[in-house]
C-alpha positions in Angstrom: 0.0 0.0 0.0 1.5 3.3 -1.0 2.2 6.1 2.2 -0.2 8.7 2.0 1.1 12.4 2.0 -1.1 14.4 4.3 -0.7 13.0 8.2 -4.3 14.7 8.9 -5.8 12.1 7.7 -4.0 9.5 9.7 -6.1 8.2 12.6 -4.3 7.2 16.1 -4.3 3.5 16.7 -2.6 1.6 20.4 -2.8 -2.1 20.1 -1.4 -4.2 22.9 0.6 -7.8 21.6 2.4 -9.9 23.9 1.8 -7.7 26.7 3.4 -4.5 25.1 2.1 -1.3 23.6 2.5 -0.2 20.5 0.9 3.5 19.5 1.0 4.7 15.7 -0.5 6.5 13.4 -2.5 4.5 10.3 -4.3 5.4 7.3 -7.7 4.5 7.8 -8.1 2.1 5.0 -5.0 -0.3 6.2 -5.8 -3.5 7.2 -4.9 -5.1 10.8 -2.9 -7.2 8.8 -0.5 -4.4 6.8 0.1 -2.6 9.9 1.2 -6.0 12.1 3.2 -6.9 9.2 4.3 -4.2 7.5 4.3 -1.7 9.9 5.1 -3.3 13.7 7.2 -6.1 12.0 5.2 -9.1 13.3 4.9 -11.4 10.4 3.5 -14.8 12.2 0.4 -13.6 10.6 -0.3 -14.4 7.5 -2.6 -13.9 5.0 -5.4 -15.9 3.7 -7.6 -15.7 0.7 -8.3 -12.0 1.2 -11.2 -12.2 -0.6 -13.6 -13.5 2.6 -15.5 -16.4 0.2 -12.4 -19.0 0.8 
């Protein structure tokens, strides 16, 4: 997903995993999934089908 330009329109986000916080700023159409992997650096997760009819 490309980075978006103007940081007004990034919305705060604080997720706790494995007992530690993590506070960032996200563009509201990134999936949990970018931002773990792509963002935090956690890539256990993976993805699936994407599509939700698997």
């Amino acid at each position: 997903m490309p980075e978006i330009t103007d940081p007004e329109e990034m919305v705060p986000l604080a997720l706790t995993i494995n007992g530690r916080l993590h506070r960032l700023l996200v563009e509201p159409r990134w999936t949990l999934l970018f931002v773990l992997r792509e963002r935090l650096g956690i890539t256990g997760t993976k993805a699936g089908c994407e599509r939700g009819e698997c």
